[in-house]
PDB file as gemmi writes it, atoms N, CA and C in Angstrom:
CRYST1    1.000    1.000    1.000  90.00  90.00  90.00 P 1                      
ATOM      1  N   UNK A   1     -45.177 -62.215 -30.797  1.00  0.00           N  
ATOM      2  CA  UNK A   1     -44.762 -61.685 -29.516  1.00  0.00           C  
ATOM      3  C   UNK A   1     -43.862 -62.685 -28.810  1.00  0.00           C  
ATOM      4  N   UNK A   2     -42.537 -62.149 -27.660  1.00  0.00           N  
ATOM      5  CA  UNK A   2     -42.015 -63.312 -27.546  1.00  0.00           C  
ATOM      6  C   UNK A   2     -41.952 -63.232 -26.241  1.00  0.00           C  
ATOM      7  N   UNK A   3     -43.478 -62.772 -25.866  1.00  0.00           N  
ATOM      8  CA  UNK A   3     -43.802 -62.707 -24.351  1.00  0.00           C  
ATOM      9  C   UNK A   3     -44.226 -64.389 -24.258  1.00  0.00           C  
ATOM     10  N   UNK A   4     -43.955 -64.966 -22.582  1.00  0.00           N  
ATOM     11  CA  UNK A   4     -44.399 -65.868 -22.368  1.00  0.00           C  
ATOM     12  C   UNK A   4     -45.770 -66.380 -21.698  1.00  0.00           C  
ATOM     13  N   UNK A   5     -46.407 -64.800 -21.197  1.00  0.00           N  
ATOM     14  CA  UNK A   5     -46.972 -64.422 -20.554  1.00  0.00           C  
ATOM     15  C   UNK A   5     -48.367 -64.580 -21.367  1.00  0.00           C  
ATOM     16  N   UNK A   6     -49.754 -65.486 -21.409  1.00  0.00           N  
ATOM     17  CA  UNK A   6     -51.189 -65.357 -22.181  1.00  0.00           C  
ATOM     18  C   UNK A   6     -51.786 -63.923 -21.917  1.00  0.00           C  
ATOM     19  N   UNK A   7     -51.830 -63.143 -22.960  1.00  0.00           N  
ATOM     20  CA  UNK A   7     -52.900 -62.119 -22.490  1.00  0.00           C  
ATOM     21  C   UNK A   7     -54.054 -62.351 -22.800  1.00  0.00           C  
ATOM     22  N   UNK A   8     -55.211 -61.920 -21.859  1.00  0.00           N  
ATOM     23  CA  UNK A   8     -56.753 -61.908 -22.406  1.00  0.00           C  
ATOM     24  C   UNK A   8     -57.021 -60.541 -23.087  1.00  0.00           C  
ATOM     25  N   UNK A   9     -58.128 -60.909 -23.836  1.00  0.00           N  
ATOM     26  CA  UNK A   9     -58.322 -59.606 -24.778  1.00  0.00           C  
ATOM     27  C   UNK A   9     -58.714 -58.631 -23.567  1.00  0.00           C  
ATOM     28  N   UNK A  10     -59.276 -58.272 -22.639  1.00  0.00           N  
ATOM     29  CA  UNK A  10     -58.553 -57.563 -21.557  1.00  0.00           C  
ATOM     30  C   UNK A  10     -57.908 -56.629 -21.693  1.00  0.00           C  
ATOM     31  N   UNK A  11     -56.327 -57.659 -20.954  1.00  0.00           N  
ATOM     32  CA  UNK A  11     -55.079 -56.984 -21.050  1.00  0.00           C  
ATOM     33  C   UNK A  11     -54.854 -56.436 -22.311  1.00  0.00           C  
ATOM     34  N   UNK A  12     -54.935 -57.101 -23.352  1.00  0.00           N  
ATOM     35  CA  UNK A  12     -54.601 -56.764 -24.225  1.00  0.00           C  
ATOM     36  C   UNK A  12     -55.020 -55.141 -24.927  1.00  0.00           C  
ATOM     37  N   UNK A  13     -56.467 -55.279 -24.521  1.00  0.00           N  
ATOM     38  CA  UNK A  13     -57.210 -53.725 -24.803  1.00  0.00           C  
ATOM     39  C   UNK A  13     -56.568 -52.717 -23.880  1.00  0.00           C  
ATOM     40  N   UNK A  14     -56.496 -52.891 -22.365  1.00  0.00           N  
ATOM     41  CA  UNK A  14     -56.171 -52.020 -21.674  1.00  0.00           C  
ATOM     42  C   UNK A  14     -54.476 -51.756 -22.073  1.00  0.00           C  
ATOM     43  N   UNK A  15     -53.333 -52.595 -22.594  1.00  0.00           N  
ATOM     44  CA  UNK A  15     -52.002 -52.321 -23.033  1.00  0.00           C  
ATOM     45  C   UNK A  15     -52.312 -51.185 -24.573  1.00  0.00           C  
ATOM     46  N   UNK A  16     -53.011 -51.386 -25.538  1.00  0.00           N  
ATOM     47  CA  UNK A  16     -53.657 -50.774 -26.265  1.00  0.00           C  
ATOM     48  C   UNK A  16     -54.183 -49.284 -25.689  1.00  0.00           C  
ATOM     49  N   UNK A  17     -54.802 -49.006 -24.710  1.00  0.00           N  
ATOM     50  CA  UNK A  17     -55.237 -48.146 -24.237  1.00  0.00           C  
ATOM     51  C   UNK A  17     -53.880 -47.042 -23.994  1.00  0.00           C  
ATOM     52  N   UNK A  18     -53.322 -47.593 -23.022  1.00  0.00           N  
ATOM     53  CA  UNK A  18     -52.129 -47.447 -22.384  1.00  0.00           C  
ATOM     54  C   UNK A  18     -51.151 -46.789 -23.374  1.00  0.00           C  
ATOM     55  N   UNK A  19     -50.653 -47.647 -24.534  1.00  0.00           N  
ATOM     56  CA  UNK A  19     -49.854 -47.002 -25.561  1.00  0.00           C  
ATOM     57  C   UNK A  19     -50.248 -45.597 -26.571  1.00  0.00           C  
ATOM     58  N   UNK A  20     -52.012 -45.827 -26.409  1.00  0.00           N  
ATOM     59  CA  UNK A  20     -52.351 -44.468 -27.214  1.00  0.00           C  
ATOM     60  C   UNK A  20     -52.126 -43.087 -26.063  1.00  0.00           C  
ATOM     61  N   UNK A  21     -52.133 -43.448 -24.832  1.00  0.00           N  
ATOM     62  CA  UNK A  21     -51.634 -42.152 -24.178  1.00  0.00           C  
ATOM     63  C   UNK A  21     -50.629 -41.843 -24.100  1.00  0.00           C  
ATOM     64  N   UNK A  22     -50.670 -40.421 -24.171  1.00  0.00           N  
ATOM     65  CA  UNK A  22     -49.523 -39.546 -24.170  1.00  0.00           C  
ATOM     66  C   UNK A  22     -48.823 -39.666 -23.074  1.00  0.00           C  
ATOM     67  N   UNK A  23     -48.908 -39.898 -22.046  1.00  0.00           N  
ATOM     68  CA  UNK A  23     -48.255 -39.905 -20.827  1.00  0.00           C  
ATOM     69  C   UNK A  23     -48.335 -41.180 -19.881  1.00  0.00           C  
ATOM     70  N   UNK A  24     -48.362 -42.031 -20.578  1.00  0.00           N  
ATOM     71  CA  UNK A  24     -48.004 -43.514 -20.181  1.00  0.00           C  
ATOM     72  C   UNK A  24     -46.776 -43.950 -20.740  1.00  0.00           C  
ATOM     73  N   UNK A  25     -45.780 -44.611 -20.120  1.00  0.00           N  
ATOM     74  CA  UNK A  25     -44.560 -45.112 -20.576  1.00  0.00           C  
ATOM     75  C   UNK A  25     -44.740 -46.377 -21.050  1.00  0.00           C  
ATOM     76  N   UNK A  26     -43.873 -46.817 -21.711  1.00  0.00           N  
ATOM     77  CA  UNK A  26     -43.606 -48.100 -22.462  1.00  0.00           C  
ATOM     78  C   UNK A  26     -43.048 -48.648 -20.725  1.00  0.00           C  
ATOM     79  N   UNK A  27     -42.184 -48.239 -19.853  1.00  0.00           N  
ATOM     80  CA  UNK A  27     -41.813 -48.841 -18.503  1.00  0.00           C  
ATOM     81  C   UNK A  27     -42.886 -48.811 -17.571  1.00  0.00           C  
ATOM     82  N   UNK A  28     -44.227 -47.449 -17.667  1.00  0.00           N  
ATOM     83  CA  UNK A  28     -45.470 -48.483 -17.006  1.00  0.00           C  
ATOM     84  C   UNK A  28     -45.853 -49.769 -17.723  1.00  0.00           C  
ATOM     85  N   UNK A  29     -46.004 -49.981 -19.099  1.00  0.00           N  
ATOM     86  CA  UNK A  29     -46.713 -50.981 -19.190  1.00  0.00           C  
ATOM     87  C   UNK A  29     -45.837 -52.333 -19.108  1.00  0.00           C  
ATOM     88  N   UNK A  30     -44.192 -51.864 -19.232  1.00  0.00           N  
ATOM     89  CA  UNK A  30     -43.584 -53.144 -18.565  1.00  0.00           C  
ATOM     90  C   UNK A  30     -43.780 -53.741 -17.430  1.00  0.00           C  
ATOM     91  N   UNK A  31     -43.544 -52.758 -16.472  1.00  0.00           N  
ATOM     92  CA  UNK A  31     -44.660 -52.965 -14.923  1.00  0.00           C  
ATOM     93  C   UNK A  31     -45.488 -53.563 -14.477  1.00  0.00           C  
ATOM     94  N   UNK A  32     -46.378 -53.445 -15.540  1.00  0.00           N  
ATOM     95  CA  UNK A  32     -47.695 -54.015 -15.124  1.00  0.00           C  
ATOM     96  C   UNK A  32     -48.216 -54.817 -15.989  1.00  0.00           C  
ATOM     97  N   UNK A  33     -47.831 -55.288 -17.171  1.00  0.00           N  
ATOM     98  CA  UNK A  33     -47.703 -56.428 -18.037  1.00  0.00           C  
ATOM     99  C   UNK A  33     -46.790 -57.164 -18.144  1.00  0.00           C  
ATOM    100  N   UNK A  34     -45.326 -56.785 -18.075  1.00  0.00           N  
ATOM    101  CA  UNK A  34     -44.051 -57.488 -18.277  1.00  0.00           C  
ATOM    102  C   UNK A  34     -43.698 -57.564 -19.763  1.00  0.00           C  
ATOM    103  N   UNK A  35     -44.208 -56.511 -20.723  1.00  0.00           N  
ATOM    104  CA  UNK A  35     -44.237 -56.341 -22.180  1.00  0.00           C  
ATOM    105  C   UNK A  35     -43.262 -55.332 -22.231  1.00  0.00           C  
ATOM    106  N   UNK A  36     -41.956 -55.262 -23.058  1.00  0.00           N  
ATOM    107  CA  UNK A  36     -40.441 -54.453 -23.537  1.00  0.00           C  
ATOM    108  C   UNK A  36     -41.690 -54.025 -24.554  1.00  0.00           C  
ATOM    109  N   UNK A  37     -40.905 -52.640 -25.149  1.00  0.00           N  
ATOM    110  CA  UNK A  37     -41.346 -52.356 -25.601  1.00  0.00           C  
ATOM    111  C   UNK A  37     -41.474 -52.531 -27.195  1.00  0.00           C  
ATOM    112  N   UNK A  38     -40.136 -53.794 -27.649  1.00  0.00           N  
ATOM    113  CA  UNK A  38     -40.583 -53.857 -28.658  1.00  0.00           C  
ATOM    114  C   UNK A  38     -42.191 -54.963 -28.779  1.00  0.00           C  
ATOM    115  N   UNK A  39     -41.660 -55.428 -27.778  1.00  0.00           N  
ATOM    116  CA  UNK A  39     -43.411 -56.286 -27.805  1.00  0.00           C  
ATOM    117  C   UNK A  39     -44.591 -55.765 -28.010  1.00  0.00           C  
ATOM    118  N   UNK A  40     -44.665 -54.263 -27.272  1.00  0.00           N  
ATOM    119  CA  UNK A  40     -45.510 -53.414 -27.378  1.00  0.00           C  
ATOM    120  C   UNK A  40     -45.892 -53.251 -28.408  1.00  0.00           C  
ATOM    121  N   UNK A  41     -44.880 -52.858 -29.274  1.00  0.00           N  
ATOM    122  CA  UNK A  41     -45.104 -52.596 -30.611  1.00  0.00           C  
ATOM    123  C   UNK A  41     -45.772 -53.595 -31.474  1.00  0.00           C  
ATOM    124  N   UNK A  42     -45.075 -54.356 -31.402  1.00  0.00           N  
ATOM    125  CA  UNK A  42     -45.667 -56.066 -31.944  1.00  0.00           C  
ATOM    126  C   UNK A  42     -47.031 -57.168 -31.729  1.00  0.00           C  
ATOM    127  N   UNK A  43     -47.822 -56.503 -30.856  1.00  0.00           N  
ATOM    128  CA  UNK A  43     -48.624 -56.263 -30.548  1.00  0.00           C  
ATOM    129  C   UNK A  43     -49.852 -55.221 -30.690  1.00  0.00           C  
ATOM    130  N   UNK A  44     -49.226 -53.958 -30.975  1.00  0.00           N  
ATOM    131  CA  UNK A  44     -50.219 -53.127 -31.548  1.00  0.00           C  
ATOM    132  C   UNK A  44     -50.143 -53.271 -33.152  1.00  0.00           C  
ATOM    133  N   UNK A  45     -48.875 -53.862 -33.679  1.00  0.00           N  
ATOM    134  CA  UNK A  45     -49.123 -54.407 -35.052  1.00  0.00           C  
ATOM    135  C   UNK A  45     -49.993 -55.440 -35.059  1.00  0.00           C  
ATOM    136  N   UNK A  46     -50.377 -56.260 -34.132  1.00  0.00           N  
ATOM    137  CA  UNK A  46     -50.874 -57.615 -34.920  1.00  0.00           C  
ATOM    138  C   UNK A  46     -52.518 -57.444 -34.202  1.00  0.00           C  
ATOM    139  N   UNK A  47     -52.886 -56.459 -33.080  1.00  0.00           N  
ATOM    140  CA  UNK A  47     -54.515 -56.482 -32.860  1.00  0.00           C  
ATOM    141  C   UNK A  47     -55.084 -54.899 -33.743  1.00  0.00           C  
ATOM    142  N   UNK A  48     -54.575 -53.917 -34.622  1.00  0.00           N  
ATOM    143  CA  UNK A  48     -54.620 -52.918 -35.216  1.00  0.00           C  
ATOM    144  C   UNK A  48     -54.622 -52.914 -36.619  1.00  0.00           C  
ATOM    145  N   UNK A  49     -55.503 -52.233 -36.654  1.00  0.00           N  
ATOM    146  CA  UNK A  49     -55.421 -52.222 -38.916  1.00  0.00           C  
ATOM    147  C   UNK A  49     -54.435 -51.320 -39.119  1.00  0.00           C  
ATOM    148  N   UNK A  50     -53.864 -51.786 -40.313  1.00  0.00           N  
ATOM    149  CA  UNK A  50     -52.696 -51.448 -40.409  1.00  0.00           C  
ATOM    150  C   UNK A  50     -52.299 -49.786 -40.394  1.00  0.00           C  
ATOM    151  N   UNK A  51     -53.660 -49.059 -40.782  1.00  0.00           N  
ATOM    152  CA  UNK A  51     -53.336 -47.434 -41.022  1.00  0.00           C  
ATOM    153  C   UNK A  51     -53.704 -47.087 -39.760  1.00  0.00           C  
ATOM    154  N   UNK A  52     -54.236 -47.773 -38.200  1.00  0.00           N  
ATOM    155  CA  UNK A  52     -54.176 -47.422 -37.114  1.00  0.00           C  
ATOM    156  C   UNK A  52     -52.521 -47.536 -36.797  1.00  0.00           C  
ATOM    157  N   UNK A  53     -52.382 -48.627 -37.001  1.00  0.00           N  
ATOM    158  CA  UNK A  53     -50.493 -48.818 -36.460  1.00  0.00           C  
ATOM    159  C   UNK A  53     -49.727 -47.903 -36.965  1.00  0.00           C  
ATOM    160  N   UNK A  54     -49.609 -47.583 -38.181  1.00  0.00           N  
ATOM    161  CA  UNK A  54     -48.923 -46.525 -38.856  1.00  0.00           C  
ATOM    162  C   UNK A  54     -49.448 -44.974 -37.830  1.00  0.00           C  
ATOM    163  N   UNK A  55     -50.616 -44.843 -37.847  1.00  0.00           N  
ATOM    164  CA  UNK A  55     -51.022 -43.686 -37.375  1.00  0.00           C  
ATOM    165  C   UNK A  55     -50.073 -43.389 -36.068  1.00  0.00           C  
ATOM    166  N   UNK A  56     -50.254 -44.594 -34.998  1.00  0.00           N  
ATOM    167  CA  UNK A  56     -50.127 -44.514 -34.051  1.00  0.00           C  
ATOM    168  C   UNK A  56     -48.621 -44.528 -33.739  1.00  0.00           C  
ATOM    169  N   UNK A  57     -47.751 -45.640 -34.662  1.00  0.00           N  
ATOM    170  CA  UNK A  57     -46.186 -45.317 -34.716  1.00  0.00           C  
ATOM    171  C   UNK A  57     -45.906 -44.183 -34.798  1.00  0.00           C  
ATOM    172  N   UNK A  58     -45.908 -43.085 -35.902  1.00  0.00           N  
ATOM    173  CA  UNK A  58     -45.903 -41.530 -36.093  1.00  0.00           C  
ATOM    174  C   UNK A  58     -46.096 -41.203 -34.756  1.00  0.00           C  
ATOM    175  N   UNK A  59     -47.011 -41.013 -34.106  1.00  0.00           N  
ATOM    176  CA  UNK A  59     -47.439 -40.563 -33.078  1.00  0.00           C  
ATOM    177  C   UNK A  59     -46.497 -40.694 -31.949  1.00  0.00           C  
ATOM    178  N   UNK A  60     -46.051 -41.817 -31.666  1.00  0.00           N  
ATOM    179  CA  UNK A  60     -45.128 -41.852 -30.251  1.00  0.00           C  
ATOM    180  C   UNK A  60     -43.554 -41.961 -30.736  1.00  0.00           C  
ATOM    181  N   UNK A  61     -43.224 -42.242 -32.037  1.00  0.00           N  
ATOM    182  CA  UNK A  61     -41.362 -42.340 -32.479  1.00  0.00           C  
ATOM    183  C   UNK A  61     -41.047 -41.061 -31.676  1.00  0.00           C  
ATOM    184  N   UNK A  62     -40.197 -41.703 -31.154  1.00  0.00           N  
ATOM    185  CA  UNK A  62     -38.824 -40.079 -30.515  1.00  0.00           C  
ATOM    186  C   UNK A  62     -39.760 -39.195 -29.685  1.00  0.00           C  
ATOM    187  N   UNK A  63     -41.381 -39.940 -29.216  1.00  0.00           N  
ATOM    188  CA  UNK A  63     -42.229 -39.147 -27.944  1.00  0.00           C  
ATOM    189  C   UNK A  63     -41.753 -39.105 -26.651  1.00  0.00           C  
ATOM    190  N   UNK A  64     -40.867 -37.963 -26.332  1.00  0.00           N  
ATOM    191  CA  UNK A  64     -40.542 -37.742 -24.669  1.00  0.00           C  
ATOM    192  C   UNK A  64     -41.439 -38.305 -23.875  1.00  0.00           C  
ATOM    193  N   UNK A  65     -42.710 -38.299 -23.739  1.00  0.00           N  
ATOM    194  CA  UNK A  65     -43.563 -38.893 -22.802  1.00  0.00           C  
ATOM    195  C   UNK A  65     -43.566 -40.224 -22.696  1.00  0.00           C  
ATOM    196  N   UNK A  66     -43.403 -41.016 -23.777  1.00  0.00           N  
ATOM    197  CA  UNK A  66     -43.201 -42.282 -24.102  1.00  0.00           C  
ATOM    198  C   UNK A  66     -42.365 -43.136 -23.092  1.00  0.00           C  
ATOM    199  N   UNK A  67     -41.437 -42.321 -22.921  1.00  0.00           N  
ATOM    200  CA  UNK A  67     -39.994 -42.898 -22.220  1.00  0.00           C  
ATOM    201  C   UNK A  67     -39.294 -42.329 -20.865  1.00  0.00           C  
ATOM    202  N   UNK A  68     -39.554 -42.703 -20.206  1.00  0.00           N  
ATOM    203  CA  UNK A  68     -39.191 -42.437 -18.614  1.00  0.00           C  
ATOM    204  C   UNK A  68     -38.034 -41.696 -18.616  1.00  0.00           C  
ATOM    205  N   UNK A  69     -36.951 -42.156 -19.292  1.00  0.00           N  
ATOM    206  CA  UNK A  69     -35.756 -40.648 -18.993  1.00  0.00           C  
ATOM    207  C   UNK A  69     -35.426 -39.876 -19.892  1.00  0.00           C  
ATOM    208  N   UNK A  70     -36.422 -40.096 -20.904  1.00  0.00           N  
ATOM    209  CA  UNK A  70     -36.430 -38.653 -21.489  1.00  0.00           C  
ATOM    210  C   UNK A  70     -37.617 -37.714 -21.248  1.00  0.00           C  
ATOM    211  N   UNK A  71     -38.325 -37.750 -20.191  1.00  0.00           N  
ATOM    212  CA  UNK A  71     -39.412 -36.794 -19.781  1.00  0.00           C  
ATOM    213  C   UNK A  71     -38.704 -35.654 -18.959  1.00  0.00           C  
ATOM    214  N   UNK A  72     -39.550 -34.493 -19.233  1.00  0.00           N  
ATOM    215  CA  UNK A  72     -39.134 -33.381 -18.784  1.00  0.00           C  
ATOM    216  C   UNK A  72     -39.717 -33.589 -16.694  1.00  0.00           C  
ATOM    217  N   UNK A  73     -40.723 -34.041 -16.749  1.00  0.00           N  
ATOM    218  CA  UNK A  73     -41.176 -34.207 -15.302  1.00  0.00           C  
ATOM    219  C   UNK A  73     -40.953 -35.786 -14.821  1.00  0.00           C  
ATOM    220  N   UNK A  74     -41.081 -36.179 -13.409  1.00  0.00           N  
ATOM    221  CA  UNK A  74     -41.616 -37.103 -12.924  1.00  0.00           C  
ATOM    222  C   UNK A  74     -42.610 -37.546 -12.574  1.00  0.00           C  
ATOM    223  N   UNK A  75     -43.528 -36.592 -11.877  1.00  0.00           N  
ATOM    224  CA  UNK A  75     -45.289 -36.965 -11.641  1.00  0.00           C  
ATOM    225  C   UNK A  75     -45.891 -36.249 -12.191  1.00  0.00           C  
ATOM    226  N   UNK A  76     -47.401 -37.179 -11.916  1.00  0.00           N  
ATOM    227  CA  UNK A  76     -47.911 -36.232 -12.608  1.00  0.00           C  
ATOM    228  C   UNK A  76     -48.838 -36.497 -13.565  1.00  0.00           C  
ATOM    229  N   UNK A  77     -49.978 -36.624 -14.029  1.00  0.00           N  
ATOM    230  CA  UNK A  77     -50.986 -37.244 -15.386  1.00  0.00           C  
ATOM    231  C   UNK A  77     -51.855 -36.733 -15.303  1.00  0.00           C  
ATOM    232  N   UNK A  78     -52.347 -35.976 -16.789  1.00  0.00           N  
ATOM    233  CA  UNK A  78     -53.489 -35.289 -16.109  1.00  0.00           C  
ATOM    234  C   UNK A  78     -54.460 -36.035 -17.550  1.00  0.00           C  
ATOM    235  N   UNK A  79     -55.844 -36.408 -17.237  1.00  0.00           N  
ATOM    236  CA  UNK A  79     -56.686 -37.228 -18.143  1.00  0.00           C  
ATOM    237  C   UNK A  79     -57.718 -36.466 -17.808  1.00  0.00           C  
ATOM    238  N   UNK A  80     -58.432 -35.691 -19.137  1.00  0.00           N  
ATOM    239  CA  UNK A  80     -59.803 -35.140 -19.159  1.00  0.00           C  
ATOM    240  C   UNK A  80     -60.646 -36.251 -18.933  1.00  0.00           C  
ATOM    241  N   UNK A  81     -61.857 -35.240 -18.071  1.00  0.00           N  
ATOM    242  CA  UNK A  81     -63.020 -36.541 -17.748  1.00  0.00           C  
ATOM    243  C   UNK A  81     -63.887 -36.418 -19.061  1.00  0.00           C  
ATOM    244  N   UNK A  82     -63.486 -35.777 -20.402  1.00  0.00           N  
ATOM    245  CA  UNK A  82     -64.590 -35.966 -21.601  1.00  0.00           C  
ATOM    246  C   UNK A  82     -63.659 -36.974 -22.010  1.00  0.00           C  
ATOM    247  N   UNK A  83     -62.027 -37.266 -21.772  1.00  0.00           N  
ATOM    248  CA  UNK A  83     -61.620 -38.175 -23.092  1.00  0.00           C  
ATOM    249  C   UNK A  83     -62.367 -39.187 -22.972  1.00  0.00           C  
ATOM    250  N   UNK A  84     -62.384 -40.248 -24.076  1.00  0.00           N  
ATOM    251  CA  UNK A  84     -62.800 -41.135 -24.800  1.00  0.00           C  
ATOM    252  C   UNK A  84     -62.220 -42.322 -24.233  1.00  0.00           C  
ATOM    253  N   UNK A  85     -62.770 -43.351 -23.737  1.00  0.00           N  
ATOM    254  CA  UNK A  85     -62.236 -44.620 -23.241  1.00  0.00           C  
ATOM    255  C   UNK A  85     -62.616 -45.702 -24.382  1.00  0.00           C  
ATOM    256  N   UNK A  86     -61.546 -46.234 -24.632  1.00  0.00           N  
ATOM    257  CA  UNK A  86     -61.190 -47.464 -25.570  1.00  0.00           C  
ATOM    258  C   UNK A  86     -61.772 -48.929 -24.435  1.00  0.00           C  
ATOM    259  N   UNK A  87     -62.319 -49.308 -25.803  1.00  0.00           N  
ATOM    260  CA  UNK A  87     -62.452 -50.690 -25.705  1.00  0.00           C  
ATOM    261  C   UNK A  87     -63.121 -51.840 -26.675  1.00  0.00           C  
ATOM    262  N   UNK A  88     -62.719 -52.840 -26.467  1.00  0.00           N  
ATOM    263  CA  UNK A  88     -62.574 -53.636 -27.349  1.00  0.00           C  
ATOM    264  C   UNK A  88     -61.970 -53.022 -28.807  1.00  0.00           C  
ATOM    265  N   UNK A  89     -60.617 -52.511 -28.779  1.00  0.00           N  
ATOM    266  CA  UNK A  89     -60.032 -51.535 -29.811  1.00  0.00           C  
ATOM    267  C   UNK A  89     -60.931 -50.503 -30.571  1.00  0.00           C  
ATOM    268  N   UNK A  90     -62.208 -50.077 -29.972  1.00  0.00           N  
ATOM    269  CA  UNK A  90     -62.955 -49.410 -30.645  1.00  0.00           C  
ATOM    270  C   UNK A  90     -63.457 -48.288 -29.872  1.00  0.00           C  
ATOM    271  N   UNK A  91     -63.089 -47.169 -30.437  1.00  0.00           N  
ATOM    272  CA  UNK A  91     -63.172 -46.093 -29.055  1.00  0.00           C  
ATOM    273  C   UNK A  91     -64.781 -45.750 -28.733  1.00  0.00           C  
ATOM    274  N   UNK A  92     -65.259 -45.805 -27.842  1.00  0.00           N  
ATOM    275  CA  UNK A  92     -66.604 -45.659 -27.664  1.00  0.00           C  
ATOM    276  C   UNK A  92     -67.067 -44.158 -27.922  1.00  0.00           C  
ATOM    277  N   UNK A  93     -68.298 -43.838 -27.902  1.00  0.00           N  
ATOM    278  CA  UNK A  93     -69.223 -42.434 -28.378  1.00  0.00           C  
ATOM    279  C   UNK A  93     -69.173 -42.112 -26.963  1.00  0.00           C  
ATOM    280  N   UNK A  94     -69.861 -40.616 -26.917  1.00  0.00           N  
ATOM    281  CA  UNK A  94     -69.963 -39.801 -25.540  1.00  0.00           C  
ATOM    282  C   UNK A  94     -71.330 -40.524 -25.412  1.00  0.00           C  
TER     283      UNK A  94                                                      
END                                                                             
């Protein structure tokens, strides 16, 4: 990573968190980490097994939600109260 910035495993889980949603930008988590997004990436490569990273690349390449001006809206997030909250990279049970 060629952030200068120490993350605690923390941050680090909650940036993790952040990238598996659909409707979080790579420019929130610049915001509020100071992580571009190739860092992002570089980062979910190096705390992720490797067929999570793969999974999860597939998942957001060329994702409108991903990216602030290519979204169809501006506000707006809507998060079920059953989803699943991550932590310590391991998604917890109901």
């Amino acid at each position: 990573m060629t952030t200068k910035k120490e993350l605690t495993d923390i941050d680090k889980d909650r940036i993790i968190e952040m990238a598996w949603e659909d409707r979080t930008t790579f420019d929130a988590i610049l915001l509020q980490f100071g992580l571009k997004e190739q860092e992002v990436i570089d980062l979910m490569r190096a705390e992720m097994k490797r067929s999570s990273f793969k999974m999860w690349r597939e998942r957001v390449q060329g994702r409108k939600t991903k990216h602030e001006k290519l979204r169809d809206f501006r506000e707006g997030r809507f998060k079920c109260s059953m989803q699943r909250q991550i932590n310590n990279n391991k998604i917890a049970k109901r």
